[in-house]
N, CA, C and O atoms as a DFTB+ gen file, in Angstrom:
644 C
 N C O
     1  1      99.344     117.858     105.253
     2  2      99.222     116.425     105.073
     3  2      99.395     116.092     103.602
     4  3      98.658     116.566     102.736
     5  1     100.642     115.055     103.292
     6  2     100.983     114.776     102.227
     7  2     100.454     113.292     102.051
     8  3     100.775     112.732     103.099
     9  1      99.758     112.324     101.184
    10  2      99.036     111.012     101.299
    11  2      99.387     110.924     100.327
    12  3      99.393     111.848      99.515
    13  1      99.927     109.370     100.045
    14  2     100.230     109.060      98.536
    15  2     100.892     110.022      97.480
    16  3     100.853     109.847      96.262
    17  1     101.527     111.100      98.157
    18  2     101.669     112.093      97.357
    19  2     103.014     112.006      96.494
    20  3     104.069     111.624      97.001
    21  1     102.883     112.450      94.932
    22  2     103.737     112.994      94.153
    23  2     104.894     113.919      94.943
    24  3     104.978     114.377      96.083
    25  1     105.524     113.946      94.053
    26  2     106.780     115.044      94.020
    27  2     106.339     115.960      92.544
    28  3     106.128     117.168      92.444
    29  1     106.306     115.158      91.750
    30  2     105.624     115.908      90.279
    31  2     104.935     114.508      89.722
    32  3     105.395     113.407      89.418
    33  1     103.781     115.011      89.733
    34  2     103.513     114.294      87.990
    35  2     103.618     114.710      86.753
    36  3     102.869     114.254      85.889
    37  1     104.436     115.514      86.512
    38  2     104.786     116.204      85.149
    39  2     105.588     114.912      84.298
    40  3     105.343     114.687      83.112
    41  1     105.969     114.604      84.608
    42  2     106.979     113.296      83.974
    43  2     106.648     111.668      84.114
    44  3     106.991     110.699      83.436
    45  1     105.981     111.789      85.079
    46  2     105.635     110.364      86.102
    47  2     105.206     109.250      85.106
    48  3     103.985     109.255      84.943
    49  1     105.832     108.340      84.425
    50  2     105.169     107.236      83.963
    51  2     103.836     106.573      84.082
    52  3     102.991     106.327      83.222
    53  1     103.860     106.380      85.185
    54  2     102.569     105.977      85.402
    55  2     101.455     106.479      85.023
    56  3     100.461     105.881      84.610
    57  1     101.608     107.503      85.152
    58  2     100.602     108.675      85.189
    59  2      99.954     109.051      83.878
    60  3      98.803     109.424      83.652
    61  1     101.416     108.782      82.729
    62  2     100.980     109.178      81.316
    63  2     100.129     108.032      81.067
    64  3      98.993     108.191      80.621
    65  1     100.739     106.564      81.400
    66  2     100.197     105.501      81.009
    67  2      98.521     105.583      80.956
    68  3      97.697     105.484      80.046
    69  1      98.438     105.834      82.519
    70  2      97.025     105.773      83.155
    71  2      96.445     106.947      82.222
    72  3      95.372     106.455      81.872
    73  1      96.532     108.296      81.575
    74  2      96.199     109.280      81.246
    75  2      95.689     108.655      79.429
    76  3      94.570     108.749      78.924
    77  1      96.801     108.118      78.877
    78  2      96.913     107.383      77.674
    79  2      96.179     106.343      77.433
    80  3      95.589     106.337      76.353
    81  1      96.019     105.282      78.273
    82  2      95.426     104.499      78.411
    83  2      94.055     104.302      78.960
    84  3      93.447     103.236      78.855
    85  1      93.677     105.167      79.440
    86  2      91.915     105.479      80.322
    87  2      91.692     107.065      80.315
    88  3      90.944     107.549      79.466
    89  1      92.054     107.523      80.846
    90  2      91.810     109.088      80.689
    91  2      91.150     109.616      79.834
    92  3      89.935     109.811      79.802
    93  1      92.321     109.989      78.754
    94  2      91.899     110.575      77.482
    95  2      90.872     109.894      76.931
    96  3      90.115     110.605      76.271
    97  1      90.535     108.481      77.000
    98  2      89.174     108.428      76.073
    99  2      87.780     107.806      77.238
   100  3      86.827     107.072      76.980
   101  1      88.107     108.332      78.267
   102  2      86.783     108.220      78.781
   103  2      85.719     109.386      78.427
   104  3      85.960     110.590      78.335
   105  1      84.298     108.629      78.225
   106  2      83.214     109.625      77.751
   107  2      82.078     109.420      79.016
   108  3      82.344     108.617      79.911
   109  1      81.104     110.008      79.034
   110  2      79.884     109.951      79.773
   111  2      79.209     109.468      79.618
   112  3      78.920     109.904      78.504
   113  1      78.205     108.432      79.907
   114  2      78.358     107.944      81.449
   115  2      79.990     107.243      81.688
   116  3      80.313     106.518      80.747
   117  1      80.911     107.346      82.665
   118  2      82.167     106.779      82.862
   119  2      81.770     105.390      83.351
   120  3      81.304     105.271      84.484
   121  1      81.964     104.107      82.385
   122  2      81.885     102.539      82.769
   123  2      82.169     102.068      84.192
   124  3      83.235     102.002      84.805
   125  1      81.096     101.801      84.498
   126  2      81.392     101.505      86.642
   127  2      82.692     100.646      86.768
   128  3      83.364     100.747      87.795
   129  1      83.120      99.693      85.626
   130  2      84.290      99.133      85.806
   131  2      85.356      99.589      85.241
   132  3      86.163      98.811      84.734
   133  1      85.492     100.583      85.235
   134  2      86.731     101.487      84.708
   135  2      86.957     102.014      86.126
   136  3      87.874     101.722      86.894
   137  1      85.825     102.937      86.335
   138  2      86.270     103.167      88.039
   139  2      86.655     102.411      89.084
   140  3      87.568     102.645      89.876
   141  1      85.725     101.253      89.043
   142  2      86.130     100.040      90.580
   143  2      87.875      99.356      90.147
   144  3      88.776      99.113      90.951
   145  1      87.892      99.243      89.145
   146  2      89.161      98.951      88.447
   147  2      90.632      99.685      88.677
   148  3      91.672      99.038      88.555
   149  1      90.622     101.394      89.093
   150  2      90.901     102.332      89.108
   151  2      91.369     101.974      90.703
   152  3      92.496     101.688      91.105
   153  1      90.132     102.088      91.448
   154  2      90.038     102.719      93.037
   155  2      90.489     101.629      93.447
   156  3      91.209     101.745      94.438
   157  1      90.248      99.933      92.815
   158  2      90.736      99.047      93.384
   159  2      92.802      98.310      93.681
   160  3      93.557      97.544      94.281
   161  1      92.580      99.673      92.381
   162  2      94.107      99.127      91.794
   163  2      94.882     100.234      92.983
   164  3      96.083      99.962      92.981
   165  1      94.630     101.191      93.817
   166  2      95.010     101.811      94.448
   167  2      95.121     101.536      96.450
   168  3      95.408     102.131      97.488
   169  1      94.641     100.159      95.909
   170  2      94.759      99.570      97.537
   171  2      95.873      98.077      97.592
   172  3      95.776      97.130      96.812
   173  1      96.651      98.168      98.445
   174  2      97.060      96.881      98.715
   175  2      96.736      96.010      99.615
   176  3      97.194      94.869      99.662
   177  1      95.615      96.675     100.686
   178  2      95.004      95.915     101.606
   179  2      93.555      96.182     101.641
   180  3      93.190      97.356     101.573
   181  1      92.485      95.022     101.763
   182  2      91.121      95.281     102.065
   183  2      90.831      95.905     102.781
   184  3      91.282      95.902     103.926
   185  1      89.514      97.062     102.108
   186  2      88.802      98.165     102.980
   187  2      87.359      97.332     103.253
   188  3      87.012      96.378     102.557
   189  1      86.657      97.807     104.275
   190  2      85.428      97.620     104.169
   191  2      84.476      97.570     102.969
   192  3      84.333      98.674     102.444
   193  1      83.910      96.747     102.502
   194  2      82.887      97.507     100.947
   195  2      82.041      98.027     100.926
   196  3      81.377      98.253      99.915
   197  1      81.755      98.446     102.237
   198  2      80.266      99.320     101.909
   199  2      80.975     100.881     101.411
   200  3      80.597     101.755     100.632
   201  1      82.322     100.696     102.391
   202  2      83.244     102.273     101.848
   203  2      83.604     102.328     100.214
   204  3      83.450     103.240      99.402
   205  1      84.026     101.278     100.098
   206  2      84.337     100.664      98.806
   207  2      83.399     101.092      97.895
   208  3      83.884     101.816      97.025
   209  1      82.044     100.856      97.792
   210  2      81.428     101.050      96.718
   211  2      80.509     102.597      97.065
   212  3      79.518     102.939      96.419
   213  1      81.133     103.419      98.267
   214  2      80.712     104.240      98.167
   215  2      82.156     105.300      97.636
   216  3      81.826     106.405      97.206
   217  1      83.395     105.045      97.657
   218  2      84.242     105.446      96.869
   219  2      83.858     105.353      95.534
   220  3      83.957     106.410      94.911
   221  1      83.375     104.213      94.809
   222  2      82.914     103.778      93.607
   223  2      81.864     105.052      92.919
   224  3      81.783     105.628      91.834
   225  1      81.151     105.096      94.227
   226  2      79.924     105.610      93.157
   227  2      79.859     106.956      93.212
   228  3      79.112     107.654      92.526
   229  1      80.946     107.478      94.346
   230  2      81.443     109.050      94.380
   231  2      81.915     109.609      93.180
   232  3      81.569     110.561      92.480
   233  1      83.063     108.502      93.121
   234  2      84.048     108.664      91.396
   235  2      82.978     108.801      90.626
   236  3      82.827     109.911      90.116
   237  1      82.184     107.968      90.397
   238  2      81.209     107.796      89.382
   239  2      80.665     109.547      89.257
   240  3      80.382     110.053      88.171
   241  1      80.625     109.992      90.040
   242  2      79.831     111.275      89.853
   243  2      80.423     112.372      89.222
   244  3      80.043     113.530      89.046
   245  1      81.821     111.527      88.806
   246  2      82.736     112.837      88.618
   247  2      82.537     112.980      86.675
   248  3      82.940     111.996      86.055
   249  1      82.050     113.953      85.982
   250  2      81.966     113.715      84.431
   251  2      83.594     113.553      84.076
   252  3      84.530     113.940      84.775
   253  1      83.657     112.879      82.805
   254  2      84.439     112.740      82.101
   255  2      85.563     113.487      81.865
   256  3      86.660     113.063      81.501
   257  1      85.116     115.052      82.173
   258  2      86.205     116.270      81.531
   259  2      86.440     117.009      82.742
   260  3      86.960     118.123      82.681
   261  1      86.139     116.545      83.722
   262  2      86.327     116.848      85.266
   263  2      88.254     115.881      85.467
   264  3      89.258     116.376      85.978
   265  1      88.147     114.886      85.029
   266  2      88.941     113.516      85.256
   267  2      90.005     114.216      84.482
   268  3      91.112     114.506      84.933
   269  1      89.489     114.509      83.043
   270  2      90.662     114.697      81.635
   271  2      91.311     116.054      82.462
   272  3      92.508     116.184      82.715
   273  1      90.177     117.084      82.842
   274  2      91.283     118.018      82.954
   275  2      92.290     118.204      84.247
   276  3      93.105     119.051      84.613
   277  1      91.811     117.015      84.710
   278  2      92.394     116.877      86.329
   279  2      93.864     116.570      85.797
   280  3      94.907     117.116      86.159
   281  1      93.716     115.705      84.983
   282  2      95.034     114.873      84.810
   283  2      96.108     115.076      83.490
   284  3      97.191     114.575      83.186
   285  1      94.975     116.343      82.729
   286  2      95.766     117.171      82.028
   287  2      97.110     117.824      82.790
   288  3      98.281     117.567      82.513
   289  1      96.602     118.770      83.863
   290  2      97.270     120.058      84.176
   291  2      98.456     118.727      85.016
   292  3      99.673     118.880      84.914
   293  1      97.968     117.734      85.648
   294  2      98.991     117.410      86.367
   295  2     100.214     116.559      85.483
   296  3     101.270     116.121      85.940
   297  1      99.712     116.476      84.078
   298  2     100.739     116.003      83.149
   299  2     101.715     117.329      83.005
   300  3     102.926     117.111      82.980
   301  1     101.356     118.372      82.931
   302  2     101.685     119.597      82.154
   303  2     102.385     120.863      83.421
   304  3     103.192     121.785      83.297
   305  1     101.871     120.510      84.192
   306  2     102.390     121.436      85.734
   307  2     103.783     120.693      86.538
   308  3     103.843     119.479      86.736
   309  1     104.331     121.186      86.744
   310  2     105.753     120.765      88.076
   311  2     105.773     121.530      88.795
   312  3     106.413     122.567      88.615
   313  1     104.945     121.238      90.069
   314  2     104.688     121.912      91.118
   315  2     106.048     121.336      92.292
   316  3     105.948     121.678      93.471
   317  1     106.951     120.689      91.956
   318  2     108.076     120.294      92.588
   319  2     109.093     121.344      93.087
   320  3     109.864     121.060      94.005
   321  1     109.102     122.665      92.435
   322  2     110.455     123.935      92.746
   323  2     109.510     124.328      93.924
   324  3     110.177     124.218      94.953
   325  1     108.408     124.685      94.177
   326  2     107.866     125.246      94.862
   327  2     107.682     124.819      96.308
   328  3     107.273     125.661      97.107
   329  1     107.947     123.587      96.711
   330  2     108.027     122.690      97.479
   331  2     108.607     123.494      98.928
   332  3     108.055     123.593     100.024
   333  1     109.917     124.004      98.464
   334  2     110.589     124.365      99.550
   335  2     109.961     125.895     100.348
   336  3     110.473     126.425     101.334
   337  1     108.675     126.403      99.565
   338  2     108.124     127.307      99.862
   339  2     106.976     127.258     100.934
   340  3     106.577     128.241     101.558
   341  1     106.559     126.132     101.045
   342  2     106.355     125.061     102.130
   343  2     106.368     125.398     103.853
   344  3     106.834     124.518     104.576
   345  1     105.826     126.744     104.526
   346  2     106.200     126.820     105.668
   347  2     105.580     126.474     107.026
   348  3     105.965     126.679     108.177
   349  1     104.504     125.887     106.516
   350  2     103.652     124.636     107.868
   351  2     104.180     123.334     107.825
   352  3     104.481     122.653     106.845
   353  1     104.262     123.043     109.225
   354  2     104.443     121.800     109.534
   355  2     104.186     120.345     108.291
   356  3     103.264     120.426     107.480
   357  1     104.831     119.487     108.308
   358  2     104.037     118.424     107.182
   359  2     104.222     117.152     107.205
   360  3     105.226     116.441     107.179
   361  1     103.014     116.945     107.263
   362  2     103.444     115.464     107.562
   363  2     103.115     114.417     106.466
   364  3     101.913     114.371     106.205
   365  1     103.744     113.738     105.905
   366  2     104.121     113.047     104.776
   367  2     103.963     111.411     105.162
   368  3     104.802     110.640     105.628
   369  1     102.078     111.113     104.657
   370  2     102.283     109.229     105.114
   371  2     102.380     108.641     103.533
   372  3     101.803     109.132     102.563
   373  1     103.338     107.359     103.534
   374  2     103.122     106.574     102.290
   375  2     103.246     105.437     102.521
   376  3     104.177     104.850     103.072
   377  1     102.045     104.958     101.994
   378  2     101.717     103.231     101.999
   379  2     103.264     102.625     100.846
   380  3     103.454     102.948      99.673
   381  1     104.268     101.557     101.852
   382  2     105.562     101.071     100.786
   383  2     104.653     100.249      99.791
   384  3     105.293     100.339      98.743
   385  1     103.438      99.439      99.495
   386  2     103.311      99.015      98.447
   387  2     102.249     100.145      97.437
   388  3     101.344      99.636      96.776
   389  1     102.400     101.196      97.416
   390  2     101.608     102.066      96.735
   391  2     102.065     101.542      95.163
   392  3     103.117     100.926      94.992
   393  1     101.533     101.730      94.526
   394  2     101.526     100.894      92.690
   395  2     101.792     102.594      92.013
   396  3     102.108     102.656      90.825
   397  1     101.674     103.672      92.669
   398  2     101.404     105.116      92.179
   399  2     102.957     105.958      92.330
   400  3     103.801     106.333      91.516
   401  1     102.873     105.999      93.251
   402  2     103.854     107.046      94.226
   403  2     105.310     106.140      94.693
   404  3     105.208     105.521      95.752
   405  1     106.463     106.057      94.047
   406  2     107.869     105.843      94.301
   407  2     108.334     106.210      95.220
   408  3     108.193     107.433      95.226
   409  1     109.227     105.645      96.716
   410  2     109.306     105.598      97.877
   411  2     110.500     107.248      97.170
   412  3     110.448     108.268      97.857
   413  1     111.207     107.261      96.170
   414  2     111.786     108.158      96.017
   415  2     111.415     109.345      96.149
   416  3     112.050     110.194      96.774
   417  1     109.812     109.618      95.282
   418  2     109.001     110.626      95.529
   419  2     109.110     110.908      96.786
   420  3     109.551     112.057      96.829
   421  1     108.929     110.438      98.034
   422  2     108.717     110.484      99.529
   423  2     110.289     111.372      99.912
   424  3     110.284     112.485     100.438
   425  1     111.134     110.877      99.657
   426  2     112.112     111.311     100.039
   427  2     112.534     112.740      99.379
   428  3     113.053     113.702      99.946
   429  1     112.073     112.559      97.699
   430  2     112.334     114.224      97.529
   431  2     111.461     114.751      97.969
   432  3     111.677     115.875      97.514
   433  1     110.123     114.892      98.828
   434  2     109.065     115.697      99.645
   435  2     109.845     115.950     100.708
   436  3     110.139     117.141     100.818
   437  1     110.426     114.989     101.804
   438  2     110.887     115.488     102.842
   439  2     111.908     116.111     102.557
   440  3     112.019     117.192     103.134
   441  1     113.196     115.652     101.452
   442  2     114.452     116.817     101.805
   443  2     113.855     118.383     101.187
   444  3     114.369     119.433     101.573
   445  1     112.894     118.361     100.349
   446  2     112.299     119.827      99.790
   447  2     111.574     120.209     100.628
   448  3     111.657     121.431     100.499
   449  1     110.758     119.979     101.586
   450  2     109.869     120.249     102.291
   451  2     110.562     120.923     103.934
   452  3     110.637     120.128     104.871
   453  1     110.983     122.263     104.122
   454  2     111.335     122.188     105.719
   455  2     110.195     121.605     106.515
   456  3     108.970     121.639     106.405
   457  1     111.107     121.019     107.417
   458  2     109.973     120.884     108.955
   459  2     108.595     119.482     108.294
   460  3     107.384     119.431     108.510
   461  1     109.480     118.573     107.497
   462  2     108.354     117.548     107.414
   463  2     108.809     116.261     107.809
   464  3     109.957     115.819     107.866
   465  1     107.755     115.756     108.063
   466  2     108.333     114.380     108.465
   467  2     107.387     113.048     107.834
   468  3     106.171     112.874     107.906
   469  1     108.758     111.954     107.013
   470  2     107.852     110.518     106.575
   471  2     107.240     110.017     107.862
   472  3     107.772     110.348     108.922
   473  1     105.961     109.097     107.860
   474  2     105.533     107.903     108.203
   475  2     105.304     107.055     106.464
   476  3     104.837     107.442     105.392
   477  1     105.836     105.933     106.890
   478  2     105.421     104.968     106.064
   479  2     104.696     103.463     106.485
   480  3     105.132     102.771     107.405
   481  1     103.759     103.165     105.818
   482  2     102.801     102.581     106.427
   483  2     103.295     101.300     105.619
   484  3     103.100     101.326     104.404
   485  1     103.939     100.137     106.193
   486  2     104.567      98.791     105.595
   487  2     102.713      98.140     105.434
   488  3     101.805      98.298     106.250
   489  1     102.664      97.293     103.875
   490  2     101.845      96.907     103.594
   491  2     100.720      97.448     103.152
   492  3      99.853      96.640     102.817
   493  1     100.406      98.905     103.021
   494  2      99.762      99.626     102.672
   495  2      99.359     100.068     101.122
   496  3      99.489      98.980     100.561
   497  1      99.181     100.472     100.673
   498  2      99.125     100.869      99.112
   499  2      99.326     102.287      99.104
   500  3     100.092     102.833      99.898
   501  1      98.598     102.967      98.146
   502  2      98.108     104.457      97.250
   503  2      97.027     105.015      98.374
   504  3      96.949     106.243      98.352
   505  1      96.360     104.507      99.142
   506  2      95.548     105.243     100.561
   507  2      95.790     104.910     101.824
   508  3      94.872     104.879     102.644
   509  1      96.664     104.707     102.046
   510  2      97.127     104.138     103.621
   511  2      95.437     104.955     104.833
   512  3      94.661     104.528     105.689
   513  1      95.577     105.639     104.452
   514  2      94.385     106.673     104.941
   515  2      92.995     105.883     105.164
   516  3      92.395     105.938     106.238
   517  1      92.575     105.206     104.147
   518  2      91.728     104.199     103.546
   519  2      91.915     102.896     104.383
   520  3      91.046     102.441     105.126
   521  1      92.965     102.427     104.212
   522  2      93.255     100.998     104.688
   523  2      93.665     101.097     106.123
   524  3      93.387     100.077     106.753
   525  1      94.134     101.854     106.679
   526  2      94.324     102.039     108.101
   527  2      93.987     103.193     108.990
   528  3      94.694     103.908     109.699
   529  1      92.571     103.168     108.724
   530  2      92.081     104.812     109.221
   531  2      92.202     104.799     110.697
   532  3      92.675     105.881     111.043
   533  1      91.971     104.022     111.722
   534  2      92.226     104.197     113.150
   535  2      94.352     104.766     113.403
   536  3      94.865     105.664     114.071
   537  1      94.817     103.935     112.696
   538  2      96.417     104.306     112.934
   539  2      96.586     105.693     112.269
   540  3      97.185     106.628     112.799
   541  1      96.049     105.726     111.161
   542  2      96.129     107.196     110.499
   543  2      95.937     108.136     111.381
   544  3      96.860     108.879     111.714
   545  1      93.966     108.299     112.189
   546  2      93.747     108.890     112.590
   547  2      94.979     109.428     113.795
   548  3      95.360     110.584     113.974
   549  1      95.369     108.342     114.421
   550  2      96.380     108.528     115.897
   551  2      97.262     109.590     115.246
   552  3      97.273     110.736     115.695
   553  1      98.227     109.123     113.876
   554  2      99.123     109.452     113.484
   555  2      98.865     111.238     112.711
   556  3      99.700     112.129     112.559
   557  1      97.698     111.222     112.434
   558  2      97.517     112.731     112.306
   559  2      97.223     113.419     113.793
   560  3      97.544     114.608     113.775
   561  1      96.836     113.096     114.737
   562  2      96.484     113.666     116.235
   563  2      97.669     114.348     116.403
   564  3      98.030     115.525     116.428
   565  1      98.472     112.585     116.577
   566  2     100.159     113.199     117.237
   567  2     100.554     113.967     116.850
   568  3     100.700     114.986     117.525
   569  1     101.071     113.873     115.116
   570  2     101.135     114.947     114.541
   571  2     100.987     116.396     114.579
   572  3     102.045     116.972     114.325
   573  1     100.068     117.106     114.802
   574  2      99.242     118.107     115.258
   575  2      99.785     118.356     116.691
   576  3     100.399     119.403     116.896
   577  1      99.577     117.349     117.820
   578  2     100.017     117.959     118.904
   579  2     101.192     118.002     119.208
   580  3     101.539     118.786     120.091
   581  1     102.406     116.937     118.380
   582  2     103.800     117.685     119.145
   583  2     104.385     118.300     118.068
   584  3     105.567     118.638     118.128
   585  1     103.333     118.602     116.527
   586  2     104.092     119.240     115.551
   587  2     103.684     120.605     115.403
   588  3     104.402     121.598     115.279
   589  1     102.399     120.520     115.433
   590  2     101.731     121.361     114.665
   591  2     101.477     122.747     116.117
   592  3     102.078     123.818     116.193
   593  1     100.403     122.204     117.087
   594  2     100.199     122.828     118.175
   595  2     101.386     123.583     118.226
   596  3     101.357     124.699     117.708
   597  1     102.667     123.092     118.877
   598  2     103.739     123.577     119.937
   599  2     104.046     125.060     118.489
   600  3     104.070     126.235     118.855
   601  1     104.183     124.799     117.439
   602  2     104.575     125.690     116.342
   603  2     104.117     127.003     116.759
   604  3     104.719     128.001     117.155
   605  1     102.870     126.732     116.562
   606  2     101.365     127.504     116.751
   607  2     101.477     128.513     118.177
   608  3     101.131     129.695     118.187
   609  1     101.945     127.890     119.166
   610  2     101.929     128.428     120.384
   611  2     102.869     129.453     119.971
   612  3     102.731     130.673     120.060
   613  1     103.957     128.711     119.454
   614  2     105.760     129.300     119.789
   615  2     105.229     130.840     119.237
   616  3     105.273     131.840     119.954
   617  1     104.673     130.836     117.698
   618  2     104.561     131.970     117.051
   619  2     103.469     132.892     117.616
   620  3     103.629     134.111     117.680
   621  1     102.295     132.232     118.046
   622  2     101.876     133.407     119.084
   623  2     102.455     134.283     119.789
   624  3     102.531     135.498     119.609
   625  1     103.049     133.349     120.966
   626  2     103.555     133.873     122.009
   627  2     105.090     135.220     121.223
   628  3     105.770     136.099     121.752
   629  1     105.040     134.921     120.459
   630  2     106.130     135.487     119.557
   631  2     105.548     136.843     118.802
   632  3     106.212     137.662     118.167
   633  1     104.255     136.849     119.026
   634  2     103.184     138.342     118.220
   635  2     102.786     138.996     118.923
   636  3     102.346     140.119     118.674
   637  1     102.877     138.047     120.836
   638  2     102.440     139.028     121.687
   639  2     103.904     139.802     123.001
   640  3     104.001     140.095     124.192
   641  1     104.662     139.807     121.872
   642  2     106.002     140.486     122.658
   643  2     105.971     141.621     122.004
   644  3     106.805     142.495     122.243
C-alpha cells in the first residue's frame, strides 16, 4: 500500500520548502499550531475532529529531532531505482487534490512498480485514507482479494508440486 506516496523526495520542492521553512528550526516543545497547520494543510476534505485533534496531539508527541531527522534522510535518500525491486502486489491510492504528491509521482510508481495498480480518489488531498476511510477500507479489501489472495494461492499451490 502506496498513500500519498512519493516517487523520491530527494529533489521534491515542496519538501525542501517545508524542511527550510519549519523543519529545520523547530525546537521542543513543537508549537500546537505549527502542527494543526501542517496536518491541516494535508487534507482537502473535512475529517471528523475528534480524529483531527487526535492526529494533532499524536504529532505533538513526536520531539523535534524525530521530525528533523525524518526529513533529513528523505531530503538526502532516492529510494526511486529500487522501486522496480518491488515484488508484492501494490496498490497505489492518491487523493488528485493532494498539495504534496504530483499526479506524476503516481504514474512513475506504477510504470516502476510491477503488478501495481492507481486508484485515485477525485477531491481528496495528501490522506485520502483519512478523508474517505469507509471507500478506502472497500478499496483495500478488494484489493487483497482479487490481488493479493489469488497471488498467494497461485505461489503456494506452486511450493506444493
Amino acid at each position: 500500500m502506496l498513500v500519498g506516496a512519493f516517487a523520491t523526495l530527494h529533489d521534491n520542492p515542496a519538501v525542501r520548502e517545508f524542511w527550510e521553512a519549519v523543519v529545520s528550526t523547530l525546537t521542543d516543545p513543537i508549537a500546537p499550531h505549527l502542527v494543526r497547520e501542517f496536518q491541516q494543510s494535508t487534507l482537502a476534505q473535512p475529517v471528523p475532529p475528534a480524529f483531527f485533534e487526535t492526529v494533532v496531539n499524536e504529532s505533538l508527541k513526536v520531539p523535534a529531532r524525530v521530525w528533523q531527522a525524518t526529513f533529513a534522510t528523505f531530503l538526502q535518500e532516492d529510494w526511486s531505482r529500487d522501486l522496480a525491486k518491488i515484488t508484492a502486489p501494490a496498490l497505489i491510492v492518491w487523493g488528485n487534490q493532494d498539495a504534496f504528491c504530483p499526479r506524476s509521482d503516481q504514474d512513475l510508481l506504477l510504470a516502476a512498480i510491477p503488478d501495481s495498480q492507481l486508484l485515485v480518489y477525485s477531491g481528496a488531498g495528501h490522506d485520502p485514507h483519512w478523508e474517505e476511510p469507509m471507500r478506502f477500507a472497500v478499496d483495500v479489501v478488494r484489493f487483497i482479494e482479487h490481488r493479493v489472495i489469488p497471488r498467494a494461492e497461485k505461489n503456494w499451490q506452486a511450493t506444493r508440486k
